[in-house]
N, C-alpha and C positions, 0 to 999 in steps of 0.2 A: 515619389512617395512622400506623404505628406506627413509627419510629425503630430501636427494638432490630430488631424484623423484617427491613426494610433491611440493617443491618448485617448481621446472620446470613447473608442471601442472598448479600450483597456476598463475604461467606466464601467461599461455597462458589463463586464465580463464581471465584475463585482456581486452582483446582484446571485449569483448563483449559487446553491446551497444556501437560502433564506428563503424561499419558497418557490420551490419548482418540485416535481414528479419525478420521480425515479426514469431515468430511462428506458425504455424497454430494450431488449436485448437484439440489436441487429442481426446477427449472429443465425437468431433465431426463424429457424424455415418451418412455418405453419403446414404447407406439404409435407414434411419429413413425418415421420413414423418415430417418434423417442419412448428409448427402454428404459426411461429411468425409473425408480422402484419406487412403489408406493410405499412402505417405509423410510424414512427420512427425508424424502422431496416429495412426497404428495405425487408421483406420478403413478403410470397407467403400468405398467410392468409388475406380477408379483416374481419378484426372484426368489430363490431359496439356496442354500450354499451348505457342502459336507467335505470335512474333510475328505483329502482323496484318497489315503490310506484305508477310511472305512469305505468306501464305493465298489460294492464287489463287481457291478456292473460292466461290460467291457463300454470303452466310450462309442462304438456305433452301437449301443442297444440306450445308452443313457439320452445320447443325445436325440432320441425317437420320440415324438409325440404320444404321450398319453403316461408316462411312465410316471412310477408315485413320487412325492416326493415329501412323505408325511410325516419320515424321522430327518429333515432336514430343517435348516434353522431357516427363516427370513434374514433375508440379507437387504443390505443398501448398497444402490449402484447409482451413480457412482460413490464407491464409497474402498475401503479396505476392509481385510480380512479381520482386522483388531475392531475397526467401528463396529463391525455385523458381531462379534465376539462383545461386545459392550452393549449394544443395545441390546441382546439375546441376554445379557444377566448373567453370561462365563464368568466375564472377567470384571472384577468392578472400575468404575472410572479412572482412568491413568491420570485424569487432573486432579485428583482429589487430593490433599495429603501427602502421602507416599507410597500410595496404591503402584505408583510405576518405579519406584526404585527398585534396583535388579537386586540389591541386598532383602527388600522384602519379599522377595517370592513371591507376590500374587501374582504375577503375569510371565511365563517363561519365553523367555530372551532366543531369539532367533539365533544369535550365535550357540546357544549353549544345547538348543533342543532340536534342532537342525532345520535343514529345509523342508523335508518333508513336514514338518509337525505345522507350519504355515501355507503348503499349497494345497490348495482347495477348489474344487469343484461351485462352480455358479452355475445355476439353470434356470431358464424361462422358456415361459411359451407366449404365440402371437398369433395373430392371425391376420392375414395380407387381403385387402379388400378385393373383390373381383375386375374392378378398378383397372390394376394394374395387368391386366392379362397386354399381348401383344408389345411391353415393354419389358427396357433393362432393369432390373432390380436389384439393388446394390446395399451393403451392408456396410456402412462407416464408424468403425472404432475409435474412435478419438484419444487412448491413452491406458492403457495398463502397466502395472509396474510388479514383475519384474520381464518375464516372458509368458506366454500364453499360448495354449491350442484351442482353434477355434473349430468347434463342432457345429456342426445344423442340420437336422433331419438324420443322421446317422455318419454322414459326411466330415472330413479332416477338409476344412476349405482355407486353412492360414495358421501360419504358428507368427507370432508376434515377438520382437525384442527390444528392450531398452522404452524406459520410460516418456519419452518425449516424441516416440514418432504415431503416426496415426495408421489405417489400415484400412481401405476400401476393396470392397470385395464383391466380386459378381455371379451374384448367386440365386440367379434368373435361371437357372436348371436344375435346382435343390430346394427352389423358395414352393410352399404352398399354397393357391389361392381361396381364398371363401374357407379356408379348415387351419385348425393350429401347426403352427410351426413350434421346432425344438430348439432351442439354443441353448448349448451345454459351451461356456469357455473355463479352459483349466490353469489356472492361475498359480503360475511357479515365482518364489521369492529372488530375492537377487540372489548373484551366483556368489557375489562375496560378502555375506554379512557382515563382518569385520567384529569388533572387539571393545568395550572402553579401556583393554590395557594401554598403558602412556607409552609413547614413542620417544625414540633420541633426538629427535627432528620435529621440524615445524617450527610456527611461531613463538617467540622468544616467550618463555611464561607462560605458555597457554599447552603447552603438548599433551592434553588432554582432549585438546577438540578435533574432532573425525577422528576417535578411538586411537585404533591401532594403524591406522591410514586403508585400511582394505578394504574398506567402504566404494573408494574412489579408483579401485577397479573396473566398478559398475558405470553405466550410464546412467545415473537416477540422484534420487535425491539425497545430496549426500550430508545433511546436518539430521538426518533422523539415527545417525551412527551415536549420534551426541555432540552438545556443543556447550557453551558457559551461559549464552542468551537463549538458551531453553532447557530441559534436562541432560544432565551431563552425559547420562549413561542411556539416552536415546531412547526412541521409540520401540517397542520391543518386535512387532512383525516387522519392520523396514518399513512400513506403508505398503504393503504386497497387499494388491490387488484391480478392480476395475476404476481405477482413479475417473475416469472421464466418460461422458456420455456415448452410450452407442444409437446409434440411429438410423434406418432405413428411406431410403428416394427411388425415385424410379429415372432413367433418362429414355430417351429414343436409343438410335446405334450409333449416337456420337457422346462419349460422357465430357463437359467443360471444366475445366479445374484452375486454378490458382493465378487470377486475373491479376496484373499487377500493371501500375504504372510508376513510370521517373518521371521528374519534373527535373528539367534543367534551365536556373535561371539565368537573363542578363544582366549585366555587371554593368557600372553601379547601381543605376537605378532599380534591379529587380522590377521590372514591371513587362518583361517579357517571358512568356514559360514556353518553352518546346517540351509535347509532353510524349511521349514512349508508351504505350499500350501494348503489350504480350499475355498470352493467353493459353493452357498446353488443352490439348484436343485425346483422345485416348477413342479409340477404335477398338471395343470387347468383342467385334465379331467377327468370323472366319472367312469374311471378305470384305476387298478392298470398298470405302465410302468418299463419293465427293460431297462437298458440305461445301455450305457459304457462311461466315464468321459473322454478325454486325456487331456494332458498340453505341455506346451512346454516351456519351458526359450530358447527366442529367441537369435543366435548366440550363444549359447556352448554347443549344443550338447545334453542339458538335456530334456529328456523326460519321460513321464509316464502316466500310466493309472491303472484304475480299472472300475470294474464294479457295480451296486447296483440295487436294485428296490425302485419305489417310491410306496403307495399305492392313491390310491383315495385324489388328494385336499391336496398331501402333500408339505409340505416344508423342506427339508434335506440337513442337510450340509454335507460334503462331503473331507475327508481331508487326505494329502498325504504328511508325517513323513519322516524324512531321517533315523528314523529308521527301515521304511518298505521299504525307497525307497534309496538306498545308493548314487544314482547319484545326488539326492540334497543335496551332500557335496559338497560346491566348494571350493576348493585349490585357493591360494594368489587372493579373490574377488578385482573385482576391488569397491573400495569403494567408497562412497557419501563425499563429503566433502563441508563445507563450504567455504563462499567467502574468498578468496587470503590464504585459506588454502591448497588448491590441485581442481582437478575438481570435479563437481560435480555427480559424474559417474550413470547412468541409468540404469537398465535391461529389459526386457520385457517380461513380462506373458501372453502366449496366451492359451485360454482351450476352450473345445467347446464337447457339449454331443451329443452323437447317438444311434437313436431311429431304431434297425431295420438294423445297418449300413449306416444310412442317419442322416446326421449330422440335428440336431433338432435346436440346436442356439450355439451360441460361447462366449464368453467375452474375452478380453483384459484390462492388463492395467499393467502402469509402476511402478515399487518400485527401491527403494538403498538399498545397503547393508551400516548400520550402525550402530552405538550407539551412544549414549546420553545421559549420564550421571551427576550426578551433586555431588557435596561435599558442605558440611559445616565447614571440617577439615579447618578454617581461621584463621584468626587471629581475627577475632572479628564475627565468625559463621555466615557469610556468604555466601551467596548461590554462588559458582562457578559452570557451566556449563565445562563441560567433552564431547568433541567428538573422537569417535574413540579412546581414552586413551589419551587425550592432554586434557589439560585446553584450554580454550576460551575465551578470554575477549569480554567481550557482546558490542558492538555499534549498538543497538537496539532505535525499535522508536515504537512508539502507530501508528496503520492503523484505520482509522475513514471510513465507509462505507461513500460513496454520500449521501446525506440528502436524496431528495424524490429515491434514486434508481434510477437515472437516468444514468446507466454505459453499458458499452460495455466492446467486447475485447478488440477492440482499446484503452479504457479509461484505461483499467484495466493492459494494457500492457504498455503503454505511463509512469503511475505511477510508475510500477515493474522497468521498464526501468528506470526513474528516480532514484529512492529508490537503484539500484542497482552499479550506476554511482557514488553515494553522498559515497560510501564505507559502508555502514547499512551494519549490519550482522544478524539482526532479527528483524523479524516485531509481535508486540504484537496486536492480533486481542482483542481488548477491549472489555470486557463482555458486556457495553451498546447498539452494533451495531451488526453484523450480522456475520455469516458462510458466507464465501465467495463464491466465482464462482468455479467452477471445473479448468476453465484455469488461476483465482488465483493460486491456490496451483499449480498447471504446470507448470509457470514461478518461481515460488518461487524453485519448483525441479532441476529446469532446470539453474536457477542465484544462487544458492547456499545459497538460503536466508532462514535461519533458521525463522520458526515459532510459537509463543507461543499462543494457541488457546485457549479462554476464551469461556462458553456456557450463556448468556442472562441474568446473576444476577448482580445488583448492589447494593453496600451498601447504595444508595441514591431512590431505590425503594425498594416497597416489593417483596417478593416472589412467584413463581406460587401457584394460588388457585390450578389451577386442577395439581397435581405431575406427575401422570400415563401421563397425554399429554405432561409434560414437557420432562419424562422420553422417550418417543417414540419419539419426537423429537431428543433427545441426539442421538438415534440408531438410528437411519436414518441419522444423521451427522457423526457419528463414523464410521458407515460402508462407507461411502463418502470419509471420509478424512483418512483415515488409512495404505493406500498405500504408501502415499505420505511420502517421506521421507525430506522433510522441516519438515514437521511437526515435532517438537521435543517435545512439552509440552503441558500436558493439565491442566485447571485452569480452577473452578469454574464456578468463581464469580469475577466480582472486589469489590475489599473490604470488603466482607460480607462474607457469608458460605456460604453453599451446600446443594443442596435436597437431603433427603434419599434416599440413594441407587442408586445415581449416581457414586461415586467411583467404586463402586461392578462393575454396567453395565462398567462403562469403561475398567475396567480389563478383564470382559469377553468377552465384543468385540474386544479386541486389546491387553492389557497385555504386551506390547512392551514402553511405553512412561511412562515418568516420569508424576504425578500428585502434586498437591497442591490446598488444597480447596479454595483459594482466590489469591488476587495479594500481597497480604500484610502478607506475615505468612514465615515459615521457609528459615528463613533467606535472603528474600527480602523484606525491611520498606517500610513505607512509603513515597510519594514521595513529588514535588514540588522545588522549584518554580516553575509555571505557567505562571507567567506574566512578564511584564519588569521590571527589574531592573537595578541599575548601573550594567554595564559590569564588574567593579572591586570588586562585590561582587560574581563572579565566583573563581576570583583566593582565594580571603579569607579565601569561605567558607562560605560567612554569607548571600548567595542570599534568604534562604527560613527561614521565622520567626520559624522553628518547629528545627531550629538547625542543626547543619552536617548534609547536604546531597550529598555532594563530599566523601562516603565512602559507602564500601560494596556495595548491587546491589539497585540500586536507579529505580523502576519500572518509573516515570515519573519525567521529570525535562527538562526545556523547555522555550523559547522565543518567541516573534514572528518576524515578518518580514512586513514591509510593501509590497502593490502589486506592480507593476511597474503601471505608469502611463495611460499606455493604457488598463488597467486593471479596474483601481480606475474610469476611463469615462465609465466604460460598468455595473458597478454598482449602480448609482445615478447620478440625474441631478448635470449638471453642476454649477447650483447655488448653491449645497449641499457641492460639495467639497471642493469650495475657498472663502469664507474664511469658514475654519470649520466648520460644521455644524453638535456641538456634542452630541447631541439628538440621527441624523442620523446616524452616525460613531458609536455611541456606540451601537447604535442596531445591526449592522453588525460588532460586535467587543462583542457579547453573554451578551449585557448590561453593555457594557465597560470592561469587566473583563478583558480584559490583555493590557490595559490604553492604550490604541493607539494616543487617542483623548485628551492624559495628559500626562504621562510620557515620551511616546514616542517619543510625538511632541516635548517636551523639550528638547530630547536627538537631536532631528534632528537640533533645533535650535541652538545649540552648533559649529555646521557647518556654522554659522551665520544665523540670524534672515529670517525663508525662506519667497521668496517674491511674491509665486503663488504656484499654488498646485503642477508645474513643479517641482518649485528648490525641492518643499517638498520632491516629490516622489523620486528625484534622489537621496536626502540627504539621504531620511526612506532606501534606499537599504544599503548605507555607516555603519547604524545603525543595519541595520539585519545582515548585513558580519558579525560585529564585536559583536554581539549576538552569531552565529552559533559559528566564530573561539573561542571564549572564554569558550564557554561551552567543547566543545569538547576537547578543548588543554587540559585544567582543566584535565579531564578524563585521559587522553593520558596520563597524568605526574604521576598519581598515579595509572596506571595497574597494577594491582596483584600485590601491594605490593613496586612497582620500588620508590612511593614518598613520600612522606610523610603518606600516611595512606594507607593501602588496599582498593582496589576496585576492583572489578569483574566483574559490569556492569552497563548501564545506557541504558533505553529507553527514548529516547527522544520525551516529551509532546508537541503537537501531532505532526502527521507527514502528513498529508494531509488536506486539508478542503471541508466539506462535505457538503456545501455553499458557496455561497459567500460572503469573509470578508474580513476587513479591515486588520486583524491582519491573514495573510498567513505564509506559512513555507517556505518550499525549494521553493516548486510553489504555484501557486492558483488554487483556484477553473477550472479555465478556460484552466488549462495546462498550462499558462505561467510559467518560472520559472524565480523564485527570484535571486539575488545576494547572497543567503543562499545556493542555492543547490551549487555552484559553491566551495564556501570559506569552507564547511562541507565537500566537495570532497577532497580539499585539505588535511585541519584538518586528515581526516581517511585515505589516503596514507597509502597504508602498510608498505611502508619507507619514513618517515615524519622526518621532521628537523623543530622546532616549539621554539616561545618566549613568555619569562612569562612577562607579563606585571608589575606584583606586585616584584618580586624577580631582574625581569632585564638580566635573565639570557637565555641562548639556550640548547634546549633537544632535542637528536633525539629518534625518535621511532622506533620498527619492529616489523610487526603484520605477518613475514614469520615463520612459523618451521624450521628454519635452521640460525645461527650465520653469520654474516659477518663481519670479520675483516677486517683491514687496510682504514677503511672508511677515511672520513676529512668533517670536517664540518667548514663551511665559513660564517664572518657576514661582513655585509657593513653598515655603518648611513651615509642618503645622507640628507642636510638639505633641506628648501624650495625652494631653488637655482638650487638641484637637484647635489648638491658638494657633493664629497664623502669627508665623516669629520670622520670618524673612522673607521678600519676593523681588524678583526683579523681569523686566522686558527688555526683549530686545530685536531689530530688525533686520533680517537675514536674505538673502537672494540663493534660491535652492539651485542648483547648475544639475542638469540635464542627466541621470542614472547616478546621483551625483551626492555626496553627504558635506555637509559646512559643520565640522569639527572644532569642539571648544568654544562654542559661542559664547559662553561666561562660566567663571566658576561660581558654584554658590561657596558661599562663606558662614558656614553653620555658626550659630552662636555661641558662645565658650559655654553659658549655663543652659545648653540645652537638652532637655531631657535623655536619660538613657535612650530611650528609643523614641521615633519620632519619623515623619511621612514627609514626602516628598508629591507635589504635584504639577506634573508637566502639559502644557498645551502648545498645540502650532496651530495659527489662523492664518486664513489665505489674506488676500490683498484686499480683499471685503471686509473682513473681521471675522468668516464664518471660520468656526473651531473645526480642524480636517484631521485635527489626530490628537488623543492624551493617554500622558502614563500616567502607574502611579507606585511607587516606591515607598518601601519601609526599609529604614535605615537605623543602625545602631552607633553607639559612641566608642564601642570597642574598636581599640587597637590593632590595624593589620602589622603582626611581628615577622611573617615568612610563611613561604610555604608548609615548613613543616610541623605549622601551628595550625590549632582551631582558633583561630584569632581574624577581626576583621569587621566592618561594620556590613558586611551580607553575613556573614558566619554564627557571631557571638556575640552573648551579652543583651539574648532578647527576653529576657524575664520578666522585666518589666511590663509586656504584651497584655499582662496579664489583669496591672491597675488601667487597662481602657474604661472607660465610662461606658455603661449602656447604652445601644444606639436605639433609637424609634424609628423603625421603618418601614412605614406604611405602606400597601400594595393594593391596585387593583387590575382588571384583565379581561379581556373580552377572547370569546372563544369561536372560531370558524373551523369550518369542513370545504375543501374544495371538492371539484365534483369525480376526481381521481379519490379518495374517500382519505385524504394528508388531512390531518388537524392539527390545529393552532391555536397555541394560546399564545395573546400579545400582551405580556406580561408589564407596568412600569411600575417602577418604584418609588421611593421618595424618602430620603432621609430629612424626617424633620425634628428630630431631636439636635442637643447642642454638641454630640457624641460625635466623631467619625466612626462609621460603620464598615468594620474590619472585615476580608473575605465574604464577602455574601454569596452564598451558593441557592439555587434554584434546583428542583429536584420536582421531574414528572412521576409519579406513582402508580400502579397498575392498581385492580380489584385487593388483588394479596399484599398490598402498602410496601412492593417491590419497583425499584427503579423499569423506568420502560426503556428497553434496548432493542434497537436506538434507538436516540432520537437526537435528536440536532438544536442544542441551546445558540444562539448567535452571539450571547457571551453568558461568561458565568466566572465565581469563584473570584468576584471585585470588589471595588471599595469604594463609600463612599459617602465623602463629603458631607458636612453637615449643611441644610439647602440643597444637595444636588440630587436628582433624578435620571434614572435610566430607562430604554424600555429597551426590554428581550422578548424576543420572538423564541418560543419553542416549536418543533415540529415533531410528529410521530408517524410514522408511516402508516398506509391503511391496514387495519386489522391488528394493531398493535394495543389502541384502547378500547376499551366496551364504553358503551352507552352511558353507564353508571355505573358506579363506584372508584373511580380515577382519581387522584387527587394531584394539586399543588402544593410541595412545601417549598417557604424561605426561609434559611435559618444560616447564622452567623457567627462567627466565634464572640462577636458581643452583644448578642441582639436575639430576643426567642427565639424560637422557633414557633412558626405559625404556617397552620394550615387548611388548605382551600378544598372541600367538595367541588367535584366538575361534574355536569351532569352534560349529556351530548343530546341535540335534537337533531333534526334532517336537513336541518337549514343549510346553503348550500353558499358558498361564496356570489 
């Protein structure tokens, strides 16, 4: 395995998310028949949905073709009982305000109004082409929450349980051809709502989150009970209802199911795979079928077959050995690799069985070739992650599901897309939220984005009553996700243990991925900080009361960000935001937990005394940049060993919001992003040049498999004047995954201004520039943690005698022929002013931000002389023709704005 190779791919693995297409959904079978509901997905299904209390109907009359359904509401499927209550105008938006607080009574609380008052009735009608006569016809449910009966044509064909399993049903003697079908599913909430009363138990400080713990009876989602990073006192239906797509296929009389392959590599070189192909076979007819199985690994040639009998109503797996089959040996695989480690290489499994010589049904689906491995071998037995035979340093983050479920591809890609931009290299799916979408883990395959998958246990709830449903659940998620080569790790629980004989199932269905029964055990601790703190209690060391957590793999540790402003007015009235209104803010902030509404404010005040919710929000961004870059530089300085202590990894607490809040991360709720995703972009550079606030010194970083000698790294200190008052060079040899710590200090000038900027560069051995920061710094005194004190923290009032900057702009506008437009934005500071935070801002028809869209940077600075260009993108169907616009605008610099007008032109 070659190194330089590696790194070339890891190149060109760069380029993604700055102009490419959305995916399309592999997932997706153009043969299938999807119910999804023309309300809120544009599909072909009108559902309608009544409480079941009012349904005098008995359900074999309801679920009959033809029947009215004209005092029932439109429902959205997939969707829950609360959305279809919300878009009907019952209930008003739970994001708004404090429309979902349980003390205001507009929306009654499952706990308090029972189960009945949220299980309800959903019904459609279809029609099945004549098409399908002479075949199996089968009905696949992909996800309700909490249990379900399933009716069609008059018929009880399946009752459903637990959120995560799926449900295929053969209903080739109830289905009607060429005339409408009835599908009536009755939609019961979970069996234990649970409570926000606080418990004696749980995590130290928080026994507020997952209520009263009775939430975690259930198999389902268990942070809609409440939690501190979204509403405290939870989602009010539980999310009851048809969370996931239903959809009809047809096969012959063999149905194929859940193709999976291992790859087992050789050691050391990894350049030999034996690959395992199994396949299960199901037999829906009332007598016995021989069948012939093929496969094929698409592009190289491999193939193979065998032959078997099924009998009567059976189910049979079906598996094909390289040591029966020698061609699934592959010689130098090309391998899966994670982000800016190499590409993230794909294959593809196609098999399909035949009945007779007539292909009966077929599956697909995509796998890597890889490994994943992890060591304890540290210096203080911590857990290191191993891919491919390389260490990993983890830049990891917590993925929080949407609150009520309310996601798409688009949402789901917009995020991935983000998360993938910010340089992450793993997303921990936290045990309190959910198994994601199938074209989750797709892009996660597809962006090199390693995944550590948690199944429904938290140490802040109890455990499943019913085991066997929890347990069925797990299998139906394992044979789902097991392909999927992100997928690196399975985990419990957070915090807590494990149900019996969940380790066992996961071995036997996959037996490829590393395990650990909770988030907190061999050798990954405990996590924290949570909340705000001084930014100078990142470089110490002393940001989380429980002691060092800048060492070993730190599962959560985390700030927040405030939203931008046009964010904060689509939140809460306008009298709520200016002057504070902290009742409101801390409800939308998990009951103040990460002080938005207090510490925060203080830290933005620091900026000077802010003088409407404007200066606030501009200032809260200033304050999240230097949240995100502190955390992370932290990290970067002590990788594997290179600073002062070992570290291996950090996910960073949390990574998305699954509501709307005050206290955002990289973006919000709404897609917009923060001035965090930008400055976290920087921070994780694979070739990063970074400054320690507490030491004073410059570090570069390389998170490439391959050394680079002859670099040079450069500092400037310009004062408030925008003067250059100090710089120095110097020549550094970058060593291989590897950081060169302390390359010089700077030595600020004793008369230098209160506040004043910092700029850093690394040039390769060419002199080409591969990476720059840039830093605002203050004169204040860091006295201790238990100060607002420190040159990130205080003392930035001064900010405010910046000189006006002039910064000229111009930008050419493209369409590709997927209908993605572009504006290629540059800049140009020509005044004598440094030009503070500069943000770019795409605008729809209604002079409203367009979400998404993808800036490739923003929220930067700059230099008087220096020039940027950004690339914006907006996905098809996001702008009109005309009336779109561009603004730049700056904390010392106009604001100026551009008409767009769009023609047909095509790239």
């Amino acid at each position: 395995m070659k190194k330089f190779r590696i790194f070339c791919s890891a190149l060109l693995c760069l380029s993604f998310g700055l102009a490419t297409a959305q995916p399309a959904n592999y997932a997706f079978d153009p043969n299938r028949i999807y119910l999804d509901s023309k309300e809120g997905h544009g599909g072909t299904a009108a559902w309608a949905m009544k409480k079941a209390g009012d349904v005098s109907l008995p359900a074999e009359q309801l679920s009959m073709p033809g029947k009215t359904t004209t005092d029932w509401m439109p429902a959205i499927v997939p969707g829950t009982v609360l959305n279809s209550l919300v878009f009907n105008k019952v209930y008003p938006e739970p994001y708004y305000g404090v429309n979902n607080k349980l003390d205001s009574n507009l929306i009654p609380d499952l706990s308090k109004a029972g189960r009945d008052f949220y299980t309800y009735w959903f019904r459609t009608e279809f029609t099945l082409p004549e098409s399908y006569a002479d075949k199996r016809v089968w009905m696949q449910l992909d996800g309700i929450n909490y249990r379900a009966e399933v009716w069609l044509n008059g018929n009880l064909l399946a009752t459903m349980d637990g959120m995560f399993k799926d449900e295929r049903i053969d209903i080739t003697d109830f289905a009607q051809l060429g005339k409408p079908n009835a599908l009536a599913v009755k939609v019961y909430p979970v069996d234990m709502p649970g409570t926000t009363r606080q418990k004696p138990w749980g995590a130290a400080g928080e026994f507020f989150n997952g209520g009263d713990g009775n939430i975690g009876l259930n198999t389902t989602m268990l942070m809609c009970v409440g939690w501190d990073f979204s509403f405290l006192d939870g989602i009010r239906d539980r999310n009851t209802g048809i969370w996931k797509s239903i959809s009809i296929y047809t096969t012959g009389n063999v149905d194929m199911r859940h193709p999976f392959v291992k790859s087992e590599l050789s050691k050391p070189g990894y350049d030999t795979a034996r690959e395992e192909v199994s396949v299960e076979l199901v037999n829906p007819t009332p007598k016995p079928v021989k069948c012939r199985v093929e496969g094929e690994i698409t592009g190289t040639g491999i193939t193979f077959a065998k032959e078997t009998e099924l009998f009567r109503g059976e189910n049979q797996k079906v598996t094909f050995t390289a040591d029966e089959f020698p061609q699934l040996v592959i010689d130098n695989p090309r391998l899966w690799w994670p982000r800016f480690k190499g590409n993230p290489e794909l294959y593809e499994l196609k098999m399909r069985v035949l009945v007779d010589g007539t292909v009966s049904d077929s599956a697909k689906t995509r796998f890597g070739i890889r490994e994943v491995t992890y060591t304890n071998d540290t210096p203080d037995s911590s857990r290191t992650f191993i891919v491919n035979g390389h260490k990993i340093f983890i830049r990891g983050t917590n993925w929080i599901p949407e609150g009520m479920l309310r996601t798409s591809d688009e949402r789901t890609y917009a995020e991935l897309r983000y998360t993938r931009q910010s340089g992450i290299n793993l997303v921990r799916l936290w045990g309190g939220g959910i198994a994601e979408s199938d074209y989750f883990y797709q892009l996660c395959d597809e962006m090199g984005l390693l995944v550590w998958q948690e199944f429904w246990m938290t140490g802040d709830t109890k455990h499943p009553q019913d085991q066997d449903l929890y347990l069925a659940n797990l299998a139906a998620t394992i044979k789902r996700l097991r392909n999927h080569p992100s997928v690196a790790y399975y985990v419990s629980s957070n915090e807590s243990t494990e149900t019996s004989g969940a380790r066992e199932l996961m071995t036997a269905l996959d037996g490829t991925r590393g395990y650990q029964m909770q988030s907190e055990c061999d050798g990954v601790h405990d996590g924290s900080p949570y909340k705000q703190v001084n930014p100078m209690q990142h470089y110490d060391n002393t940001a989380s009361p429980r002691g060092s957590r800048i060492d070993g793999f730190n599962p959560e540790y985390g700030a927040p960000t405030t939203p931008t402003i046009e964010v904060l007015r689509e939140m809460m009235d306008e009298k709520d935001l200016w002057p504070i209104n902290k009742p409101m803010w801390d409800y939308l902030d998990g009951g103040g937990f990460h002080l938005v509404a207090s510490l925060y404010k203080d830290l933005v005040n620091q900026y000077g005394e802010a003088r409407d919710i404007e200066d606030f929000a501009e200032k809260g961004q200033f304050v999240g940049a230097m949240n995100s870059k502190s955390i992370w530089e932290n990290w970067n300085y002590n990788k594997l060993g290179y600073g002062d202590r070992y570290c291996s990894g950090l996910l960073f607490w949390y990574h998305n919001c699954p509501v709307r809040q005050v206290a955002a991360r990289m973006w919000d709720w709404s897609l917009e992003p923060t001035a965090s995703l930008y400055h976290t972009q920087n921070a994780l550079q694979p070739l990063h040049v970074q400054f320690d606030y507490l030491k004073n010194t410059v570090s570069a970083c390389n998170d490439y498999y391959r050394a680079f000698p002859g670099y040079k790294v450069t500092a400037e200190v310009y004062d408030l004047n925008s003067k250059k008052v100090w710089s120095r060079t110097a020549a550094i040899d970058l060593p291989e995954d590897g950081v060169v710590n302390d390359v010089f200090k700077i030595d600020f000038p004793a008369n230098i201004t209160p506040v004043h900027f910092i700029k850093l560069r690394l040039y390769d051995e060419r002199g080409k520039e591969v990476s720059d920061n840039f830093y605002w710094r203050s004169t204040n005194r860091y006295e201790g943690p238990e100060t607002l004190t420190g040159p990130t923290t205080a003392g930035f009032e001064a900010i405010s005698d910046l000189k006006p900057a002039k910064v000229s702009a111009r930008y050419a506008q493209r369409t590709d022929e997927q209908g993605h437009r572009y504006i290629d934005v540059t800049l140009r500071n020509g005044g004598q002013a440094l030009a503070f935070f500069t943000q770019l801002q795409l605008l729809d028809a209604g002079g409203k931000p367009v979400r998404p869209s993808f800036y490739t940077d923003n929220f930067f600075s700059l230099l008087p002389g220096e020039s940027k260009t950004v690339t914006i993108e907006a996905l098809p169907g996001k702008l009109p023709d005309n009336g779109s616009s561009l603004v730049i605008k700056g904390w010392n610099q106009p604001r100026q704005q551009f008409d767009l007008k769009w023609d047909a032109k095509r790239l």
